[in-house]
C-alpha positions as a Python dict, from the first residue, in 0.01 Angstrom:
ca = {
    (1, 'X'): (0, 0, 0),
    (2, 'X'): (-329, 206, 18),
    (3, 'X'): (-534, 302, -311),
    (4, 'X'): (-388, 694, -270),
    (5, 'X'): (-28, 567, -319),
    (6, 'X'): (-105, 298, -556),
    (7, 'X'): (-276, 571, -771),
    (8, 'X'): (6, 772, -735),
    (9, 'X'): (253, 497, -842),
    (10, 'X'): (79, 454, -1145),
    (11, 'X'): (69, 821, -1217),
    (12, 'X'): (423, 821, -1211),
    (13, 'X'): (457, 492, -1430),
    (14, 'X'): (276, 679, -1703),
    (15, 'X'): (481, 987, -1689),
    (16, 'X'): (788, 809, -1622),
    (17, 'X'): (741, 584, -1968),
    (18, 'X'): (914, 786, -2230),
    (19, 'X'): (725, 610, -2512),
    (20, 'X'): (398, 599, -2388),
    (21, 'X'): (457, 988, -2333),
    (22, 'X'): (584, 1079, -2692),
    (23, 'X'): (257, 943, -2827),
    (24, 'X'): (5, 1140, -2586),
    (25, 'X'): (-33, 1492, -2761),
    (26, 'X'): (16, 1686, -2460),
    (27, 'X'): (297, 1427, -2307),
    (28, 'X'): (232, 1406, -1937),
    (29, 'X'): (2, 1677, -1971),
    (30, 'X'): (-264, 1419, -2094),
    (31, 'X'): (-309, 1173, -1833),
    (32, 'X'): (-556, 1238, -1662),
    (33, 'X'): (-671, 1072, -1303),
    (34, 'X'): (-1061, 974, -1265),
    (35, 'X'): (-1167, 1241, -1507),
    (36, 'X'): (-1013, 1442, -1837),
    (37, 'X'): (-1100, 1783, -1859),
    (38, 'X'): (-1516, 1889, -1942),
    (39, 'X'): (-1361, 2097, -2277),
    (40, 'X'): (-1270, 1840, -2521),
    (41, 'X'): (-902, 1777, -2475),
    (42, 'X'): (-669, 1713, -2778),
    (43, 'X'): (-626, 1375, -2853),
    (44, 'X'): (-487, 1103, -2773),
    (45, 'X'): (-497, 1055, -2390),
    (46, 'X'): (-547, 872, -2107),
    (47, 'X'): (-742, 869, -1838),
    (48, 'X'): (-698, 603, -1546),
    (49, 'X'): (-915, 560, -1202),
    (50, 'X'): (-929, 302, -946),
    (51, 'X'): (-1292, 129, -989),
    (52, 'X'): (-1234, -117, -681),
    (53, 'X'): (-1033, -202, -401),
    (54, 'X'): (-1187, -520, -226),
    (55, 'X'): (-1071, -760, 22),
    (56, 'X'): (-897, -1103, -53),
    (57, 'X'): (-775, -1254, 240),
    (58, 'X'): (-933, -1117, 590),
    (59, 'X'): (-1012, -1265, 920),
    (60, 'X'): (-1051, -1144, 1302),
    (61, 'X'): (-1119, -811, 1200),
    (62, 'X'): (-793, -774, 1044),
    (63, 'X'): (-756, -762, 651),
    (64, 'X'): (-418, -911, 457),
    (65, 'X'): (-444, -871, 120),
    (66, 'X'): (-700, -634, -116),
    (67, 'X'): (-763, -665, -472),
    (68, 'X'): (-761, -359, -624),
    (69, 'X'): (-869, -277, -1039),
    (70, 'X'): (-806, -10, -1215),
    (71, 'X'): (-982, 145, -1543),
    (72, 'X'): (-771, 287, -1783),
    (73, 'X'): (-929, 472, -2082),
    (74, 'X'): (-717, 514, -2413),
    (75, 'X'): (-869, 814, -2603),
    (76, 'X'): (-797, 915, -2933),
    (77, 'X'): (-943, 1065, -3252),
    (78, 'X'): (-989, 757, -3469),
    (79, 'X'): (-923, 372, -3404),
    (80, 'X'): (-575, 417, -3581),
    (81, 'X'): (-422, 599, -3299),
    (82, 'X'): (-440, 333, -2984),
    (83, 'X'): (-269, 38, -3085),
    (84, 'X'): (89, 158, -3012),
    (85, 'X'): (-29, 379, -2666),
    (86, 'X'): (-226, 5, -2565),
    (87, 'X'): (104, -155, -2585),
    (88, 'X'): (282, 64, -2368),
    (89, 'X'): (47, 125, -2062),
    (90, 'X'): (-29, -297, -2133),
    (91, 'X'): (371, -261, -2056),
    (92, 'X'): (342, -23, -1752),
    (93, 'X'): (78, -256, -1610),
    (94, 'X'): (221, -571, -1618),
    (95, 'X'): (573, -437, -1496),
    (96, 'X'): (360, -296, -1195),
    (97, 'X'): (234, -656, -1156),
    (98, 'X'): (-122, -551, -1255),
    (99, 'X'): (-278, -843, -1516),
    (100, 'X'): (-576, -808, -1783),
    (101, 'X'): (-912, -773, -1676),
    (102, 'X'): (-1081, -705, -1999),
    (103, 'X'): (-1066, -463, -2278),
    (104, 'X'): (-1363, -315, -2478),
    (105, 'X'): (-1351, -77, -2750),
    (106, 'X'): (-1618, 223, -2795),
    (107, 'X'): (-1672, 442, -3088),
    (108, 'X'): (-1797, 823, -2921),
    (109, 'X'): (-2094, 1052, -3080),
    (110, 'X'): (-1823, 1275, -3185),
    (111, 'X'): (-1589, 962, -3388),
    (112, 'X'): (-1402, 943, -3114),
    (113, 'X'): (-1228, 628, -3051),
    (114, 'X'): (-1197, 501, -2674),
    (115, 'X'): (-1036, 214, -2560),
    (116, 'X'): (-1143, 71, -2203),
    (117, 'X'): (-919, -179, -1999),
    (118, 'X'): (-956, -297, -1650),
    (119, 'X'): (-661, -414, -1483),
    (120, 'X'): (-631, -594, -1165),
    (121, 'X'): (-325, -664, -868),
    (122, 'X'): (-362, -804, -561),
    (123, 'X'): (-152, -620, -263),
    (124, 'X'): (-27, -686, 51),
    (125, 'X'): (-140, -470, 360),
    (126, 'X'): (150, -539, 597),
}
């Protein structure tokens, strides 16, 4: 699998998780790939992006298996709002076989609240 479907895959793991959906404002309408909107959106939502794709196992010019991690960014108006959408893409991740990278919290100029994790699978290129 290729970054381009794996992104897509996840797209539709977001969209296709009812819960994680009802507590977006927009629904599917607030995921966002790489980048949310310039205007300020309304809140929460959640913004995902491939940040590598790296080889694992590779030899006579031929490569096996790539590591690929992905960013996902929980946004939302105050720190209240992220626990319960955390729990469900944590959800969407693992069932995709992705596992915890780290997670860091951020406060924005404006009081909003973003939560950063990095997520990480390892795939096979055959």
């Amino acid at each position: 699998m290729d970054t381009t479907q794996l992104e897509t895959k996840l797209y539709a793991a977001f969209a296709g998780n009812e819960n994680l959906v009802s507590l977006l404002e927009k629904g599917t309408e607030s995921i966002f790939h790489i980048r949310a909107p310039s205007l300020k959106p309304d809140y929460p939502i959640l913004v995902y992006s491939t940040t590598n794709d790296l080889p694992e196992l590779h030899a006579d010019n031929a490569e096996f298996f790539h590591s690929v991690e992905v960013r996902v960014h929980i946004v939302t108006g105050n720190s209240d709002d992220y626990s319960q959408i955390y729990a469900e893409v944590k959800q969407v991740m693992v069932d995709l076989g992705f596992v915890r990278v780290q997670s860091t919290p951020f406060l924005g100029e404006d009081g909003t609240f973003m939560l950063v994790t990095d997520w990480k699978i390892i795939l096979d290129d055959n």
